[in-house]
C-alpha positions as CSV (number, residue, x, y, z in Angstrom):
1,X,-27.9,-24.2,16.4
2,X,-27.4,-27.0,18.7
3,X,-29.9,-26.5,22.5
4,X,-26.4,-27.0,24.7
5,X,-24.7,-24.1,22.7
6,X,-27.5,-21.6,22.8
7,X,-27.7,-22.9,27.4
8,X,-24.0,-22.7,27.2
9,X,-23.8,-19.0,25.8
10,X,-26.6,-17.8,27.9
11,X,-24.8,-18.9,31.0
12,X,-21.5,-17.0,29.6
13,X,-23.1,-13.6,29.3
14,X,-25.0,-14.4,33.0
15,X,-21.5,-15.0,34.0
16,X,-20.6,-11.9,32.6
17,X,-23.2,-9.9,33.7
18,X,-22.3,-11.1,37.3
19,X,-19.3,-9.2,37.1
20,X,-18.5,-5.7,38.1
21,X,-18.6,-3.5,34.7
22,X,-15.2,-3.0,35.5
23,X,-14.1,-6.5,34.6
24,X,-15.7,-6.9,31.4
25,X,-14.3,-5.3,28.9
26,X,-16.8,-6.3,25.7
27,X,-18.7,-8.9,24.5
28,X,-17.0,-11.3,20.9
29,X,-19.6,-12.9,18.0
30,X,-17.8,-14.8,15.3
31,X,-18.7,-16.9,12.9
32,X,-16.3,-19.0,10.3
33,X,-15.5,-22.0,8.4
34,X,-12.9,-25.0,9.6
35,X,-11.7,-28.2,8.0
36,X,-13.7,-30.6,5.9
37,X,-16.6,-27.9,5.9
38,X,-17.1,-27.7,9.5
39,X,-19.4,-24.5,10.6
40,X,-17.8,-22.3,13.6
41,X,-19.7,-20.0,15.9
42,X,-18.3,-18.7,18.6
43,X,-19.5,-16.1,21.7
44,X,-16.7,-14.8,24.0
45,X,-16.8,-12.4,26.9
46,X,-13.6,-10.4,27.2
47,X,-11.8,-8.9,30.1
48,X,-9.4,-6.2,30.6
49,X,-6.1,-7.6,32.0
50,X,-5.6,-4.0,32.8
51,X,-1.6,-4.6,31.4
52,X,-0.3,-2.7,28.8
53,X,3.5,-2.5,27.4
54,X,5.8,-0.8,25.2
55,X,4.1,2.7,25.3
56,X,0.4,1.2,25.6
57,X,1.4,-0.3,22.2
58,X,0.8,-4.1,23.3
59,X,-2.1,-4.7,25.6
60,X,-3.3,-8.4,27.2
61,X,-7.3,-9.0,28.2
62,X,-8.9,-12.8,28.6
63,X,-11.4,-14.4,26.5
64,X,-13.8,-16.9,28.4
65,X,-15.5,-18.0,24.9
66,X,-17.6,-21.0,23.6
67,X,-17.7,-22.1,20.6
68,X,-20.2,-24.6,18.4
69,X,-18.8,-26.5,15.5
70,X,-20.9,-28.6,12.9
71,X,-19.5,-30.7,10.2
72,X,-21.3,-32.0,7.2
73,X,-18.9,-35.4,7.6
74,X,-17.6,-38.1,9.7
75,X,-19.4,-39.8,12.9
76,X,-19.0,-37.1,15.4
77,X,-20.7,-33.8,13.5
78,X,-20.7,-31.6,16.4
79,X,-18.6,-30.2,18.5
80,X,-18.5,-27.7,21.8
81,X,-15.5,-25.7,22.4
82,X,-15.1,-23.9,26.2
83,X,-11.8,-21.6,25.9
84,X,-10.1,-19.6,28.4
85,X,-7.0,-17.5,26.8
86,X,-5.1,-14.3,27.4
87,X,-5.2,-12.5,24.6
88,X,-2.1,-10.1,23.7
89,X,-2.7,-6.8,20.9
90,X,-0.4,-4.9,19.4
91,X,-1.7,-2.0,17.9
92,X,-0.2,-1.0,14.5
93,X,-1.2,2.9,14.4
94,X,-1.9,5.4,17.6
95,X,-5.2,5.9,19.1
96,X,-6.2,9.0,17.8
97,X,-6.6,7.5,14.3
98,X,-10.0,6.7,13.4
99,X,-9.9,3.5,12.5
100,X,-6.9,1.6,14.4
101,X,-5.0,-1.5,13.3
102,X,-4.0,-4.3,15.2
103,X,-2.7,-7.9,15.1
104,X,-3.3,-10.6,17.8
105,X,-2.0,-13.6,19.5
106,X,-2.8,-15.9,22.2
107,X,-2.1,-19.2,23.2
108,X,-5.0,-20.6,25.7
109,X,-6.6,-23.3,26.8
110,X,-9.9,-25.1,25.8
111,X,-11.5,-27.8,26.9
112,X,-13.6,-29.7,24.1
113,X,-17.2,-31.8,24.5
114,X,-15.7,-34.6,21.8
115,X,-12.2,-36.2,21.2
116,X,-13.4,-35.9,17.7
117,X,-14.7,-33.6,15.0
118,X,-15.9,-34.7,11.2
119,X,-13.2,-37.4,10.5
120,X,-10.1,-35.3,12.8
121,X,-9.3,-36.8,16.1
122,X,-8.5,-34.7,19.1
123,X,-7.3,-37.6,21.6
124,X,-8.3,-35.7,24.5
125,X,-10.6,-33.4,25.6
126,X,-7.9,-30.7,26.8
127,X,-6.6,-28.7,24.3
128,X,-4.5,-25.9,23.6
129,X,-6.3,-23.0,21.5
130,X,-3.2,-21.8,19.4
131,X,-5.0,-17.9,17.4
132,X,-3.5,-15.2,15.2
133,X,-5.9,-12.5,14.4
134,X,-5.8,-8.9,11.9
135,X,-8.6,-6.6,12.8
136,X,-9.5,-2.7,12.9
137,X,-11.2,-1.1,15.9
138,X,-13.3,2.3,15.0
139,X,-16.1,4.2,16.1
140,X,-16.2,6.5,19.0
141,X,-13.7,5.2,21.8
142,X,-13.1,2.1,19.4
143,X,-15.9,0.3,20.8
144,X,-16.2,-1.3,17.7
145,X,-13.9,-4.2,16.5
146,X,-14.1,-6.6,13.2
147,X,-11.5,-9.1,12.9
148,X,-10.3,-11.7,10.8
149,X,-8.6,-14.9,12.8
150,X,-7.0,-18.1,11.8
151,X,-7.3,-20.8,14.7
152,X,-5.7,-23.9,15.5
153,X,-7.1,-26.5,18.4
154,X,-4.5,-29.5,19.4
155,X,-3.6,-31.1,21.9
156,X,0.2,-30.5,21.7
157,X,0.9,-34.3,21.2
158,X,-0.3,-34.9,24.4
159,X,-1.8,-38.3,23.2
160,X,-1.3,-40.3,19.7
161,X,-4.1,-39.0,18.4
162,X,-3.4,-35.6,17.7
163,X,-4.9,-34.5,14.2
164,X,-5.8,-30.9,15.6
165,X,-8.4,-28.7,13.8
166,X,-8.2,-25.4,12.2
167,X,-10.9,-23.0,11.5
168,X,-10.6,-19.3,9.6
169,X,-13.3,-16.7,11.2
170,X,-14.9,-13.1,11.1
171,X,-15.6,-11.7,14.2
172,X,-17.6,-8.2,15.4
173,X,-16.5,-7.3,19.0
174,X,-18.3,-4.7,20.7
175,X,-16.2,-2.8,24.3
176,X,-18.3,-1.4,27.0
């Protein structure tokens, strides 16, 4: 994997690490695949929002994530992603099952090291990160999370070039 990516996610968990345990609420690993077989890996810290609604049924943490993107195609092959979204769950069963359901959805912001990705162009390097996820947490306390997520990065039509990019992942989070 690229030598910025592997800096970049080091200084994400130091980040992390410099918060109170409090604030951090687990740590994200995903891998995937996007358009014109384009690699994804991503790492994400996530923090409790500490907000819940409708009977603890919908909760909202932030992901600070970076993610890497290579692509076989095109003249830019590689891409960093920096993201910063709020992150909403609705839960689909009640805690005391053992393995719990849940969908997500967020709508963040991500700021991208190209305006370009295999032959897509972004236009800009601000973005908005558009997500929908399915996962199941389990384990004792659900500390454990796998997820399936579909992702889509645009700029909104924010400038004329505006293909977007779309990548389908698998993710393991793991809650302290």
């Amino acid at each position: 994997m690229n030598k910025l990516f592997k800096g970049l996610a080091v200084c994400l968990m130091g980040l992390g690490c410099s918060f109170s345990a409090q604030a951090i609420e687990g740590v994200k690993v995903g891998v995937g695949n996007g358009q014109n077989s384009t690699d994804a890996y991503q790492i994400a810290l996530l923090s409790d929002f500490g907000q819940s609604f409708f009977n603890d049924k919908v909760k909202l943490h932030w992901e600070f994530g970076v993610s890497y993107w290579k692509s076989d195609i095109g003249p830019n092959k590689e891409l960093e992603v920096f993201n910063i979204s709020p992150i909403f769950t609705y839960d689909l069963g009640s805690a005391d099952q053992a393995v719990l359901p849940y969908i997500d959805y967020s709508l963040g912001i991500a700021y991208v090291s190209d305006t370009s990705i295999a032959d897509k162009k972004l236009g800009q390097h601000l973005q908005f990160d558009n997500r929908l996820g399915f996962g199941v947490r389990f384990g004792g306390e659900k500390r454990h999370d796998i997820a399936l997520g579909a992702r889509h990065v645009s700029n909104a039509g924010l400038d004329n070039d505006n293909d977007g990019f779309d990548v389908i992942s698998v993710s393991y989070t793991y809650r302290f």
